[in-house]
N, C-alpha and C positions, 0 to 999 in steps of 0.2 A: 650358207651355213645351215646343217641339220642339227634343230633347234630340242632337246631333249626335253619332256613332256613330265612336270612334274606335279602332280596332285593336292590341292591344299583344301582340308574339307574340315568346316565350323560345324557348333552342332546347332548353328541358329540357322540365317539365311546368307547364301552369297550374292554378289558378291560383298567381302570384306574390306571394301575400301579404304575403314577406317585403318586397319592394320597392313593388310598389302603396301600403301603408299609411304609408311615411315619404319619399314622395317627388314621386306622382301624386295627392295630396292637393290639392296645391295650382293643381293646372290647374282652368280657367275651369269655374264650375256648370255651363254648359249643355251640356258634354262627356261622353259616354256611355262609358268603359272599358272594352269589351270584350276579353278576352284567351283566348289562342290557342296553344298548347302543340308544339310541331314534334314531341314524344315523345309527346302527350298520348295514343294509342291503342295504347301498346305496357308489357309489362314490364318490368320493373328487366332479368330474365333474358333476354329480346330485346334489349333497348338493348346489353346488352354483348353477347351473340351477332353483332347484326348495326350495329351503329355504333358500334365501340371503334375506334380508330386505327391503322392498318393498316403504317405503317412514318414512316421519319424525316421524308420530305417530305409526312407527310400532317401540316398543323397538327391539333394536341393541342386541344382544348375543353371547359370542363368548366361544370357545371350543376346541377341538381338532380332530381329528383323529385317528384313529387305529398307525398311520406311525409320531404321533408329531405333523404333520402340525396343524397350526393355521384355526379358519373357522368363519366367521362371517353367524349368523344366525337370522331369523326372530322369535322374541318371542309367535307370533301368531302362527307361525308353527308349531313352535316348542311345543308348546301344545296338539297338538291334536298328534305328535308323543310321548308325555309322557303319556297320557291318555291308548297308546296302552299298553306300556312299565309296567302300574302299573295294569293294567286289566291281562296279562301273569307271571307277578309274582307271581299275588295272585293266579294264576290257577297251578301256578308248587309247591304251595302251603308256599309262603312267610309267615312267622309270622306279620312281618310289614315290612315297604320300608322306602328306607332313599333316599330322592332327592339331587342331588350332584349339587345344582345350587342355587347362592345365586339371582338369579332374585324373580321377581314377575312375579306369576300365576294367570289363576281362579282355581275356587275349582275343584277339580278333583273328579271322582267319585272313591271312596273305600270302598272296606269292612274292613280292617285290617287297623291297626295304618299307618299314613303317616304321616313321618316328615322334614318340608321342612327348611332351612338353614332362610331364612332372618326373620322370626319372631322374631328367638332363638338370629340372629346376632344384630338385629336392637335394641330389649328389653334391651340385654346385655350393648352395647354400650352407651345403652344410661344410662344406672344406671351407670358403669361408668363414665361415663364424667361427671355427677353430675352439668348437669344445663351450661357446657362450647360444645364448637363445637368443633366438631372428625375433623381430616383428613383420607382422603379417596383413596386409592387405587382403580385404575379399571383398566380392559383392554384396554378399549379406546374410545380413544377423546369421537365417536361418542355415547358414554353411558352418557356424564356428563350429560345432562340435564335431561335425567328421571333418570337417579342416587339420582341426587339431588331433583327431586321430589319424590322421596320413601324415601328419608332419611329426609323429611322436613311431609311428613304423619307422621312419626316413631316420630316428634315430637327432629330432634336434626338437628341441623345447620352444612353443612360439606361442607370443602372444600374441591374439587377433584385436583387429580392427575391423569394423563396417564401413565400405564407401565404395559403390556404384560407379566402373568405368560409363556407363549407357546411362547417366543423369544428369548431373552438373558436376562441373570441375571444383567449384567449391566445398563437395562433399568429400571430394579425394585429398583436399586442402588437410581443410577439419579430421578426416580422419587418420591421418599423418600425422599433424600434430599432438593428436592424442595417445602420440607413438614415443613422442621425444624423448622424455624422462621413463621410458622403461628400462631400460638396462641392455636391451639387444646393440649385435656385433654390426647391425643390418637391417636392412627395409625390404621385404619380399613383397610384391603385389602379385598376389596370386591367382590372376585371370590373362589370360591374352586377349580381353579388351582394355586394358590400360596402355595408354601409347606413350610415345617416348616425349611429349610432352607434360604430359602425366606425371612422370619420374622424376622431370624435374622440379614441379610443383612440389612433390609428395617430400625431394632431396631437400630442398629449400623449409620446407612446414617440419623436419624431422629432425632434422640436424643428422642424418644417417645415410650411410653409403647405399645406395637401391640397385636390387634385382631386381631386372624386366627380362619376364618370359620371352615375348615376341622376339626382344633384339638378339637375348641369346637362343634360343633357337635358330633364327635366321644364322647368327655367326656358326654353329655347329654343322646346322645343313649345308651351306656353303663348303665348308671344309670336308664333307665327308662328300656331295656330289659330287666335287671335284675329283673325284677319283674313281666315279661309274664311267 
């Protein structure tokens, strides 16, 4: 079987183990997962040297490392190192690329299908919640404000929460529950490091029905490879 060559590129380090194994499992056999790391050639001590976040209008981003560690990154940076990331995919010959980052970008240049998480998250949620406002999951503090101005483009009212997929589970616990009695239609964790045990933690601590990026991305990629 010729096995089709599909691109998955974090903006921390690959590979993604934590997310590949409970999510991209379930896309079609004849798909080939290769992933792609935007930090994958730097250290922990470079990363914060040269793409920490440089002031209030640079968006906050955070990720991981090869080793777990947690890494807070500059969203401006960090673009022009996914720019590199979708330009060598498509040259080791990618069918299309999946971005593993529920931020906002600019457009990036491609020739092959690119599919980026927050359009697919933001559309969803919001036909869900049918006209009420989400609660929101993020890694932290320093996200809520442009959190909440991309989720007020997207056209839906959210109240944020703080709590670190890359720390302790406990903190995604806690800050679920500090979700319960808001008044939302729904639980949005709005990173693709939160995993599908995660979810159910956060479902159980909320009393709320949860969106997870990763699974639905996987589910939408799936449906739409299947027809390259």
């Amino acid at each position: 079987m010729n096995r089709r060559k599909v691109a998955a590129i974090t903006i921390g380090q690959s590979p993604r183990t934590d997310m590949t194994a409970d999510s991209f499992a379930r896309m079609p056999a004849d798909l080939e997962l290769v992933e792609y790391g935007a930090l994958d050639p730097y250290t922990l001590q470079e990363v914060a040297e040269r793409f920490a976040p440089t002031g209030s209008d640079d968006e906050v981003l955070v990720s991981r490392m090869g080793d777990g560690s947690q890494v807070r990154l500059s969203g401006r940076a960090v673009a022009k190192l996914l720019q590199s990331c979708i330009q060598q995919a498509e040259a080791d010959g990618a069918a299309a690329t999946l971005l593993l980052c529920t931020g906002k970008f600019p457009e990036f240049s491609h020739s092959k299908p690119l599919i980026t998480p927050m359009p697919l998250f933001h559309a969803t949620a919001r036909i869900l919640a049918g006209g009420q406002k989400v609660a929101v999951l993020i890694p932290s503090p320093e996200q809520a404000e442009h959190s909440a101005a991309r989720w007020r483009e997207s056209g839906v009212e959210a109240v944020m929460a703080p709590a670190s997929p890359y720390l302790d589970l406990g903190a995604v616990e806690q800050g679920a529950a500090s979700l319960r009695d808001c008044g939302a239609a729904l639980l949005c964790m709005d990173c693709m490091g939160y995993t599908v045990e995660m979810k159910r933690l956060a479902a159980a601590a909320s009393g709320l029905p949860v969106l997870l990026p990763r699974t639905l991305m996987s589910a939408v990629v799936s449906e739409f490879l299947s027809l390259l």
